[in-house]
Every structure is written in structure tokens, then in C-alpha cells.
N, C-alpha and C positions, 0 to 999 in steps of 0.2 A: 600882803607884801612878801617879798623874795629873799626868804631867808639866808640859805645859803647859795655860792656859787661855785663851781669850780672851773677855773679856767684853765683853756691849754691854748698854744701858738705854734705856730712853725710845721707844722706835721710833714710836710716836703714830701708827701706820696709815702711814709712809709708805717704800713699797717701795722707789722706787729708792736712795736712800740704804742702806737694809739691801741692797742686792745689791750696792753699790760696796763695802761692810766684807766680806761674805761672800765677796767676789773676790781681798780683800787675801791674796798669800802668805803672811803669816804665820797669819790666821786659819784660811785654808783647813787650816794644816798643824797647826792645833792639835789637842789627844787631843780639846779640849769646848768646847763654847762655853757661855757661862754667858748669860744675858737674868734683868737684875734687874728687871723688870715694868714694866709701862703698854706693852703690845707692841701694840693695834690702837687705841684711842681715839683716831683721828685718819681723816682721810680715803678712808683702802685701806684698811679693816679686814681683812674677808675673805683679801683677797691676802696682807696679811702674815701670818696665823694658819695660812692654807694653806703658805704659804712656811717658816713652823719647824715646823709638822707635820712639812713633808718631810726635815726635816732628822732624824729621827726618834733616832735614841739618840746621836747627838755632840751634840745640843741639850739642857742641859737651862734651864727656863724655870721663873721663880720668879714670885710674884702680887705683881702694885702695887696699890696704892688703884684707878688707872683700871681694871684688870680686874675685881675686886671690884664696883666701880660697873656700869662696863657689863655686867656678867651681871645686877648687880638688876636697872638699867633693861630690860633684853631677855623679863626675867620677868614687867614689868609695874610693877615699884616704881616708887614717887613718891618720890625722893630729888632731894635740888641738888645740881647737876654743875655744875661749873667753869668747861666749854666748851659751846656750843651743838651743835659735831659728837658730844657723846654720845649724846644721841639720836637722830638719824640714824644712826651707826654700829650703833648697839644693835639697831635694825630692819633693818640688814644683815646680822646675822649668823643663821647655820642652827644646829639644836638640836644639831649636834656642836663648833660654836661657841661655842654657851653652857657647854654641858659643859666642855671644853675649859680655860676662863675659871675656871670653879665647883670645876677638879681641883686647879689650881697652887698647890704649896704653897707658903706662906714662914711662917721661913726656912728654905734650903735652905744643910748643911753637906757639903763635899769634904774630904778627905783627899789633899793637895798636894805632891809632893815636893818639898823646899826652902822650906815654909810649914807643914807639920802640918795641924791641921784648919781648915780657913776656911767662916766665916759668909757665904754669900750672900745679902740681905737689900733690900729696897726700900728706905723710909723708914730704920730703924735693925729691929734684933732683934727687937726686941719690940711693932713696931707699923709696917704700914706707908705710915701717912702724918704719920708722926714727921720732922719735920726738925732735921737737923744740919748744919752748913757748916763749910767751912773756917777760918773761923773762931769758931767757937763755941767760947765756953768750957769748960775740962774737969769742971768740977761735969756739967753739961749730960750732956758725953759720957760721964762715970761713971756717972748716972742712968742713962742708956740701956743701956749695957751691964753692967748689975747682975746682970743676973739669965745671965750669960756664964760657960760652966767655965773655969777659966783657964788651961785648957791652947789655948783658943782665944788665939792672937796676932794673927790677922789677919779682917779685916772687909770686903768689901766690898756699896757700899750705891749708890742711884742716886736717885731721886723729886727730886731739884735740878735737875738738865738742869748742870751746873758739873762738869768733871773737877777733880780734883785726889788730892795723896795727901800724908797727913801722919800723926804721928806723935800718938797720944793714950796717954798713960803707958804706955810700951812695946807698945801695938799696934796697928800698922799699918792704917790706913784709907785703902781706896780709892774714887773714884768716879768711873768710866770718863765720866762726862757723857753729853748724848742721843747719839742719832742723828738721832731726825726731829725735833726743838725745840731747836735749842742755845741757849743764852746767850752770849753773847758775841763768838762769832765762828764763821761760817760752815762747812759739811763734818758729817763723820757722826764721832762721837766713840765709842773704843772703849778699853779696855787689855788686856795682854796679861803673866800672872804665868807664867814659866817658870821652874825651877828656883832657886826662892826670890827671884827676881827681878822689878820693876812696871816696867812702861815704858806710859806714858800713848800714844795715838794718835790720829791724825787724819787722816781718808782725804778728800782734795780732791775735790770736786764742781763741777759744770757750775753755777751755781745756774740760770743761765737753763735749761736744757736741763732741769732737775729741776721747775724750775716745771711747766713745760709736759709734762713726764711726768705729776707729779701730777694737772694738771687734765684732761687725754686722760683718764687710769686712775682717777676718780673722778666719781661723780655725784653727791655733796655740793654742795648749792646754791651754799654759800661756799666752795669751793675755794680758789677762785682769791686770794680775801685774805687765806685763812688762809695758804696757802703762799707767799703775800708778806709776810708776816710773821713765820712761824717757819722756814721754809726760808731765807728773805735773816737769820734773826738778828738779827733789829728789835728786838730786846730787850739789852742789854750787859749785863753779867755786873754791874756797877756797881747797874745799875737792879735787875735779878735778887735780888742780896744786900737790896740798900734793902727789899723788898719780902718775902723771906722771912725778914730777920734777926728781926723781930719775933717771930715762931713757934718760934722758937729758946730764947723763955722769960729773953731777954735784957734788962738795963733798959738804957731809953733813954738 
């Protein structure tokens, strides 16, 4: 059975960040790494899809809204996308790229020592670009996980860019937060469940030094803003919530 896991989310195309978590000792030394989706929609497409390719059977990698999207766009769809680097990205990528994108399933469940089976999921189980927060009410969370065996106790989920981990009528929800877009506060966000155990993390980064890798490693017209904005964490967790509690199904 699968003893440790370390999970990351969000990676939004940006490599160096994913190589400073994939350096961390404890990740390295984990049985898997889990990636709850949105893994290139962001500046370094190619290089980060190349990069868990290579990671080939300790990785496994589960589908976000932005994967889903970016393989339409790359196919040709006329869908609305959130960010202006989807399209650009989508035309970066090669037909084992698309593919790639088009395989990943969600959700994807592990069998966990110290956890039994666990749900790995983007948005929530059953959809994902479902949002749930930290604080969202438990009707909310019961919805979402209705259609759950209930031999599942434990969930984890990412599409917020917001770590956190809490308790929803006895089961345990995780969300390791991004890598490449955090909220709140700077660095590549990951956690890490070993032997029934969460411990949230956060691996320190250069921010200046990581700018200037992104835009060297990228020919995205708007590098350079976007990575002063989601790489500096221009965004506060504050503002973040403000913006997605509405979608939560919440009244004002």
C-alpha cells in the first residue's frame, strides 16, 4: 500500500517553481506525487507537461477545468477562457500534448496507508470546476460529495490556488494551494499525507530570480506581467475568497 503522497496543484505553466517542490526532500522521497490539475495553462506550457511526463509512474496527474479547456482550444474550439495566456499556450502545445491533456482523468482515487481510499479531485468529485472553500458551508459540501462511498473519508481537491485543511462531517479535506498562482502569500504551495498524517507546505522562492526565469523560459507576449502578478501573489487570499465565495452557492 501507498504510503506517503505528496501533492501539488495549480502549476499554471510555471517550471521553476515546480522544480524548487520536486527538489524538496520530502517530495523527492515520497512513494507519488499526486497533481490535482490546471498543470500548463500558464506561461511554460510545454516544459511543465514535459517535466511530469518525465516523472513517468511516481506522478500521477489528474484533469482541471484549465486542462480540459486548453486541449479544446488547441483543437480548435471557440470557448471563454479566463486568462488571455490560454491561447497562446494552446498553440504551444504538440499533438502528444493534446493527447496528454485529453487522457487525464478525474477523479482519480488511491488506496492510502493511514487514510483508506482517498478521492483526488480538482474542483470537488463530481465536477471540476466546482468550487468549495474553506469556509463554505456544509449543506454546500454535502452536495458535492453525495454521490461519495462512504467508505471514502478523505478528499483532496485544488482549483482555489488557498491551502488549507479542514474537517467536513468527519471527512477530511485537503487543498495543498497552487504552485504557480498562489493567493496570498508568496512560494510554491504543496502537502504532503504520510501514514494517515497532512502537513500543509511551502517551499521559499527567489521571487525576483523566478520572475526573470519565467520570462528568459517563456515567449508569451505578457510574461512578464503576468509573473508579476501571480508569481509576487498580487492577489491576497482576502481578495481571492471575496471573489470566489459567490460561486460557492453562498447568500450574501
Amino acid at each position: 500500500m501507498i504510503r506517503s503522497v505528496a501533492v501539488l496543484s495549480d502549476i499554471h505553466g510555471v517550471l521553476p517553481v515546480l522544480e524548487a517542490i520536486l527538489a524538496e526532500p520530502a517530495v523527492a522521497a515520497a512513494d507519488l506525487i499526486v497533481v490535482t490539475g490546471d498543470h500548463a495553462a500558464g506561461p511554460q506550457p510545454v516544459e511543465v507537461l514535459d517535466r511530469l511526463a518525465g516523472l513517468g509512474q511516481r506522478a500521477v496527474l489528474v484533469r482541471g477545468n484549465a486542462d480540459r479547456e486548453l486541449a479544446a482550444v488547441a483543437r480548435g474550439a471557440s470557448i471563454e477562457v479566463p486568462d488571455d495566456v490560454v491561447p497562446w499556450a494552446a498553440a504551444q502545445l504538440g499533438p502528444k500534448h493534446i493527447t496528454m491533456l485529453e487522457q487525464l482523468p478525474h477523479p482519480v482515487t488511491l488506496e492510502l496507508e493511514g487514510f483508506g481510499p482517498v478521492v483526488f479531485c480538482h474542483g470537488t468529485p463530481r465536477d471540476d470546476e466546482e468550487v468549495v472553500l474553506v469556509d463554505t458551508r456544509l449543506e454546500r459540501w454535502a452536495e458535492a460529495f453525495a454521490e461519495l462511498p462512504e467508505e471514502v473519508r478523505t478528499v483532496v481537491c485544488g482549483h482555489t490556488h488557498m491551502s488549507f485543511v479542514r474537517l467536513v462531517d468527519r471527512r477530511l479535506v485537503i487543498n495543498p494551494g497552487s504552485v504557480g498562482m498562489p493567493y496570498g502569500r508568496t512560494g510554491g504551495n504543496w502537502a504532503l499525507l504520510r501514514d494517515g498524517a497532512v502537513s500543509l507546505h511551502r517551499s521559499i522562492i527567489d521571487v525576483e530570480e523566478t520572475i526573470a526565469q519565467v520570462v528568459a523560459g517563456s515567449t508569451y507576449p505578457g510574461r512578464r506581467k503576468w509573473a508579476e502578478f501571480f508569481i509576487r501573489s498580487a492577489a491576497s487570499d482576502a481578495e481571492a475568497l471575496a471573489v470566489f465565495g459567490p460561486r460557492d452557492g453562498r447568500t450574501p
